[in-house]
N, C-alpha and C positions, 0 to 999 in steps of 0.2 A: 508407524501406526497404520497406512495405507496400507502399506505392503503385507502386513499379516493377515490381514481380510482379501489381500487375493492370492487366490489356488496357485501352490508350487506347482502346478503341472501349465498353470497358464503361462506365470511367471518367465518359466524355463521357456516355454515353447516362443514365446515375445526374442527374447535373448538371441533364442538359435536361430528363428529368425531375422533378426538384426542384426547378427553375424554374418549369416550368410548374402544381404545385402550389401555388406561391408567390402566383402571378398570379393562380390559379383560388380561392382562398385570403388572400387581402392583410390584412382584420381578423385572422383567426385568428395568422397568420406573426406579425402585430406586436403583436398580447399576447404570444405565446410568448416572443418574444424582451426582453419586457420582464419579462415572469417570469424569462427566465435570467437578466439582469439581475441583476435584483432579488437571485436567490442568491449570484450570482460577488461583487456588491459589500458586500449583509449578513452573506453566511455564509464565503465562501472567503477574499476579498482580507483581512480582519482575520485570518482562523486559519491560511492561508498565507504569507503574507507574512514575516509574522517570522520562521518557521525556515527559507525562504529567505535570507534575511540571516544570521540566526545560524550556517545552516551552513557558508554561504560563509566566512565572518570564521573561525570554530574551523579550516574546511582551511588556510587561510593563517597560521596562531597554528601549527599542527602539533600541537592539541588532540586531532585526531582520529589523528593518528599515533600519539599518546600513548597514547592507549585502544587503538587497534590492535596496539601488541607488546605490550602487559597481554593484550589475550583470545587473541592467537594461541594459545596452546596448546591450547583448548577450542574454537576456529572451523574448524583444519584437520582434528585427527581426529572431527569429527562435521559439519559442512556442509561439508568440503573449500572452505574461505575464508579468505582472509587474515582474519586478527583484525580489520582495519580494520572489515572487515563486523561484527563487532559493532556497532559503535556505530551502523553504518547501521541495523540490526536494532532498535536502541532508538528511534532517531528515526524511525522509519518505525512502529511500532509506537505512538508517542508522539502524532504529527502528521497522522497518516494518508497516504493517497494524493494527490498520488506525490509525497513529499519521498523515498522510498527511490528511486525512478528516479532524482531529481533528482541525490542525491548518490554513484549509482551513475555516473552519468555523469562525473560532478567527478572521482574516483577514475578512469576508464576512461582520463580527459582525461591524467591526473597519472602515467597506465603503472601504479597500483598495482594492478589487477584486470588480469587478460584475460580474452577472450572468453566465457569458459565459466564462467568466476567470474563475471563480471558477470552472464551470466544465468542461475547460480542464484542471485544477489543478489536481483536484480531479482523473480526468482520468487516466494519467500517473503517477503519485507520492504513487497509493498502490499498494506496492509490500509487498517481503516477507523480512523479516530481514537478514545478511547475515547470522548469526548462527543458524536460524533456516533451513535454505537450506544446510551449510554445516553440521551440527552436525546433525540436526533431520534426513531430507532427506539422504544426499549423506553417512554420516559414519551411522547412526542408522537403516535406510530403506533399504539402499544398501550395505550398508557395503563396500564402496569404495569412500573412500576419495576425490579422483582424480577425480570423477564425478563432484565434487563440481565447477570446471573449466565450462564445457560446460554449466550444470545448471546455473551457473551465467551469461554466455552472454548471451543466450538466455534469460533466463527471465529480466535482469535487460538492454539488448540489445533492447530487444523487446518493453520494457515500453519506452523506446527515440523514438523507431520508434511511439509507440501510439501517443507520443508528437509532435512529428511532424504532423502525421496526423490528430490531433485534434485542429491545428493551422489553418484548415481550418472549425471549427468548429462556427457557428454564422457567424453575418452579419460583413461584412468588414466595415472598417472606422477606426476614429480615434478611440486610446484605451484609453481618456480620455474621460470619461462624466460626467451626472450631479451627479452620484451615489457615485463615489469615493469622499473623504475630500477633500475641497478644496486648502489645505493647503498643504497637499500632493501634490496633483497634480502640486498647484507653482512648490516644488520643482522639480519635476522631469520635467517640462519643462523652469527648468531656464535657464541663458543663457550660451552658452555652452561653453564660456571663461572662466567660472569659473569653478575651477579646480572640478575632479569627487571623491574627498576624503574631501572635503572641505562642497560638498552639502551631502555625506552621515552623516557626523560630524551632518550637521545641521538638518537633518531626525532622528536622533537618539536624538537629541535633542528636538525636535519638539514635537515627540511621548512621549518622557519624561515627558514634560511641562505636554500634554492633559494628561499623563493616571492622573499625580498625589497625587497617592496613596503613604503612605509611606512604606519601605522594608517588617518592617512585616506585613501589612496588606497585601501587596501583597501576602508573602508567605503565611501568614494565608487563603488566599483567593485560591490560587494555589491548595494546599493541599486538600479545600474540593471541589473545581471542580475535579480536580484529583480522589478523592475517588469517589465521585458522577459518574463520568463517568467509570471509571474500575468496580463498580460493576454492571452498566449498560451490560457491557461489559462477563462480570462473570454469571450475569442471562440470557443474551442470547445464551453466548457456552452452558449452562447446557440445556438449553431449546433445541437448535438443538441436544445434546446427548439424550436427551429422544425419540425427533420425530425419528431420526434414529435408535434407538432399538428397540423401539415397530414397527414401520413400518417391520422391519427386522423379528420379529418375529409373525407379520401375515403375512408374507410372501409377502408383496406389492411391494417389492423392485424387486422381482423378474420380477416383470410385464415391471420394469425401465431396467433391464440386457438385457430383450428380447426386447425394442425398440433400446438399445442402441448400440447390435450386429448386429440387422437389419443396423443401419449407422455403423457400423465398417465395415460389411462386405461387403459395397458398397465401403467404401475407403480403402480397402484392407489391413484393420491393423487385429492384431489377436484379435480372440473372447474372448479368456479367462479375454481380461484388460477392459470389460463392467464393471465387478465390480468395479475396480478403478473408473471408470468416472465417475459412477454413486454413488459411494459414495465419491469423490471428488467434485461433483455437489453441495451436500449439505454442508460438512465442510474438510479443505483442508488437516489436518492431515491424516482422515483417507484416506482418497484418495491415499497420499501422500504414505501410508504404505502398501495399498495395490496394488499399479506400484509396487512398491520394493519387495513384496513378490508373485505376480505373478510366475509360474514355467513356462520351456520349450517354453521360450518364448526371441527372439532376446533381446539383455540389453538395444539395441540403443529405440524400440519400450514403454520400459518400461520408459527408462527415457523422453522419449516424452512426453507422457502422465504424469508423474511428472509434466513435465513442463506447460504444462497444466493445469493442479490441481493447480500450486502454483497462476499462472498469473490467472484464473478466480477465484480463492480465495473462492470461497464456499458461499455457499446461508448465512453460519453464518455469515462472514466477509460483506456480501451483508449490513445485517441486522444491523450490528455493524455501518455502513458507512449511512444508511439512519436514524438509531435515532441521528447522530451528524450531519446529516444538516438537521433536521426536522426541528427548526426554520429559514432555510433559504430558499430562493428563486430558491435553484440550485432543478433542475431535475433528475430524476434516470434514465431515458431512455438512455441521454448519457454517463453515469457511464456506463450500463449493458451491451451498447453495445462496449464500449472502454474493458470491461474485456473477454466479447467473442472475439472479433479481438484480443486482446492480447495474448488470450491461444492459439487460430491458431497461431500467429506468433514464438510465444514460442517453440510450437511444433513443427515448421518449421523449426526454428531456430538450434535446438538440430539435426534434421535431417540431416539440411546444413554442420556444423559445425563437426559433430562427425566423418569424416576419416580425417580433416584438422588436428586437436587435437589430433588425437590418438596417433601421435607419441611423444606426451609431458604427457602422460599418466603417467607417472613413475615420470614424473619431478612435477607436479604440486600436485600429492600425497604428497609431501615435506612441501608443503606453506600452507596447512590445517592441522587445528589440528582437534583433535580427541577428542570430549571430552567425558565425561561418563555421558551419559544424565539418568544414575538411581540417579543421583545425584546432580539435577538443580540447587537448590543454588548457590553449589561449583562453578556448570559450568558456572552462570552468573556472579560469583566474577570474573574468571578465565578467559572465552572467548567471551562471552555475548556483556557487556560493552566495553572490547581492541576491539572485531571487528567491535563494531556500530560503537565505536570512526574512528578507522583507516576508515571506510566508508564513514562518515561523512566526517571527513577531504580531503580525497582523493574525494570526489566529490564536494566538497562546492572550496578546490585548485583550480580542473580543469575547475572549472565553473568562479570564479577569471579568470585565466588562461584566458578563451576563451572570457572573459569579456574584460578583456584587449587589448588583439588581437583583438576585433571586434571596440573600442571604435580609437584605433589607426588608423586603417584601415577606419575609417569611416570620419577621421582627413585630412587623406592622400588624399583621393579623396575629398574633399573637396577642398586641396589647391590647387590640380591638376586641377581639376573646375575652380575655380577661377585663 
C-alpha cells in the first residue's frame, strides 16, 4: 500500500543506491546481515512464533469471539471497537509488535473490523512486549531494573491515551455496517434481556460453525501461516541491519545526527542522544542501546528517548506492520501518525512521571527480574512466556473488569430512565 504512493523512479533510484552501497561495502553488508540473523532466530522466531499459532488456532475455536461480546460494552463507548479488539489489545500488549497487526488483519479478513476500526486497532495495540522493555531495555541497556516501572507507564500509558484519541478517528455513526458478517453483527445487537454470557457462548459458537475446519487442519494451517509470516518477518530485520551499516559506513547517517541536533537543540534536550533517535528512527533495538549507552548525560533524558524509540518502533517494525495489512483495506498514514504522537506522549510521559516514582525506585527493582539475555532461549522458557502470560491476563482481567462495570452501569441508568 506504501509502496504504490511512492514514485517508481524514486523507488528504483533508493535500490541502485543501496546496491551500490552493498558493493562499495560487502564485509560490512555481510556481518549485518548475520547480526539480523542472529536476532530474527535467537530473539523473535522463539517469542513470535508461538502467538502466531496460538492466535490463529483461538480465531478458529471462536475463543476470540467469546471475549469479544464479553468486552463489547467497554470497547465501543471508549475506543469506538468492537469488543473483539479487546483481546487484540491484551495480546498485543502481552506479545508485542506486531501480533496486534497480525491479528488485526485475521479479524479485517473474517469482515469483523472495518476500515476505520481496523486502523484505530492497529494504532494503539503495537507496542513492545513486556520482557523486552524490561530484560532488553531497563536491565541489559541500562543496567537498572527499577527503570522497567516508569518505561512501562509511559509506553503502555501512552498507547490507551493513543486509543482514546484515535476513537475520534473516521466519521461518527453507527459502528455496524454493511462490511462486517452479518451474523455477527445480529449478535451483538441482540436484545439486551438476554443475558451477556449467554450471547458470547453463542459468538463462539457461531464462528465455530463458519470457520469449519477440523483440529488438525487447523493446526496444520496455523503452523504454515505462522512460518510464512515469521520469515517475512526474519527477511526484513536483516534487511533493515544491512541498510543501517552500510549507510553508517559511508558516513550518511551523519548527515541524520546533524538534522536531528538542529530539533534537539531547539527543544532543549541534549545533543549527544541524536544518535539514538536517529538510529531508533530506523529499528528500535538499536536505538534502544544507544539511549542506554549515551555518557554524561541526565538518566531521566536518556530514558525519554528509550521511550520514544520503543512507542515509534522503528521504520523495521513500520515495515513488518505494512506487509501484514497489505492485503487489506487499512491505510498507513494513520498507523504513522498514531506512532509519532505516541513517542511524544511516551516521552512526555517518562518526563511527568520520573520525580513521582523516584521514591519507589528501590521497591519496584524487586518485581522485575533480571534475566541473562546472552542466553535467549533459557530466558524465554524462564521470563519471556510467565510475563506475556501475566500481561495478558492482567489486561484481558481489567478489561472483563471494566466491561462489567460499564455493562451494569449502563443497566442502571436505563431503569433510572425509565
Amino acid at each position: 500500500m506504501l509502496a504504490k504512493r511512492i514514485p517508481v523512479h524514486v523507488a528504483a533510484s533508493l535500490a541502485v543506491l543501496l546496491a551500490c552501497l552493498m558493493l562499495a561495502f560487502p564485509a560490512e553488508a555481510f556481518r549485518a546481515s548475520l547480526k539480523g540473523l542472529s536476532i530474527w532466530w535467537d530473539v523473535l522466531f522463539p517469542a513470535l512464533f508461538p502467538f502466531f499459532v496460538i492466535a490463529e488456532i483461538m480465531l478458529g475455536l471462536g475463543i476470540v469471539h467469546f471475549f469479544g461480546m464479553l468486552l463489547d460494552p467497554m470497547m465501543r463507548p471508549v475506543f469506538r471497537i468492537p469488543g473483539i479488539g479487546g483481546f487484540v489489545m491484551a495480546m498485543g500488549f502481552a506479545s508485542g509488535y506486531p501480533i496486534g497487526a497480525r491479528l488485526t488483519s485475521q479479524l479485517w479478513t473474517q469482515r469483523l473490523v472495518n476500515r476505520e476500526e481496523g486502523e484505530r486497532l492497529v494504532a494503539f495495540t503495537t507496542s513492545s512486549d513486556p520482557i523486552f522493555l524490561i530484560g532488553a531495555v531497563a536491565v541489559g541497556f541500562f543496567h537498572d531494573a527499577a527503570l522497567a516501572g516508569v518505561l512501562a507507564a509511559a509506553h503502555y500509558g501512552s498507547a490507551l491515551l493513543i486509543g482514546l484519541l484515535m476513537r475520534f478517528h473516521g466519521r461518527p455513526g453507527k459502528y455496524a455496517d454493511e462490511y462486517r458478517q452479518p451474523a455477527f453483527t445480529s449478535l451483538l445487537e441482540a436484545s439486551p434481556d438476554q443475558p451477556l454470557w449467554r450471547r458470547a457462548f453463542e459468538a463462539m459458537h457461531h464462528a465455530r460453525m463458519n470457520d469449519g475446519r477440523t483440529l488438525g487442519t487447523m493446526l496444520q494451517q496455523a503452523l504454515a501461516s505462522g512460518l510464512q509470516m515469521i520469515f517475512v518477518i526474519g527477511g526484513l530485520v536483516v534487511f533493515f541491519s544491512v541498510v543501517m551499516e552500510v549507510m553508517a559506513s559511508a558516513k550518511v547517517m551523519g548527515l541524520f545526527y546533524a538534522a536531528i541536533e538542529s530539533v534537539l537543540g531547539v527543544l532543549g534536550l541534549p545533543l549527544p542522544l541524536a544518535e539514538a533517535v536517529a538510529n531508533g528512527f530506523f529499528e528500535v533495538t538499536l536505538g534502544a542501546k544507544a539511549a542506554g549507552a549515551a555518557a554524561g548525560i541526565p538518566l531521566v533524558y536518556q530514558v525519554a528517548i528509550a521511550a520514544w524509540v520503543l512507542s515509534w518502533a522503528g521504520l523495521s517494525v513500520h515495515a513488518q506492520i505494512i506487509s501484514l495489512l497489505h492485503h487489506t483495506n487499512l491505510r498507513y498514514a494513520p498507523f504513522v501518525a498514531a506512532r509519532f504522537v505516541h513517542g511524544l506522549l511516551a516521552a512526555g510521559l517518562v518526563m511527568v512521571l520520573w520525580r513521582p516514582l523516584a521514591p519507589y525506585h528501590a521497591t519496584l527493582a524487586a518485581f522485575f527480574p533480571e534475566p541473562d539475555m546472552t542466553r535467549p532461549l533459557e530466558t524465554l522458557a524462564q521470563h519471556t512466556l510467565p510475563a506475556a502470560g501475566l500481561t495478558f491476563a492482567a489486561v484481558l482481567g481489567a478489561s472483563l473488569l471494566l466491561s462489567f462495570c460499564f455493562l451494569i452501569g449502563k443497566r442502571c441508568m436505563k431503569r433510572i430512565r425509565s
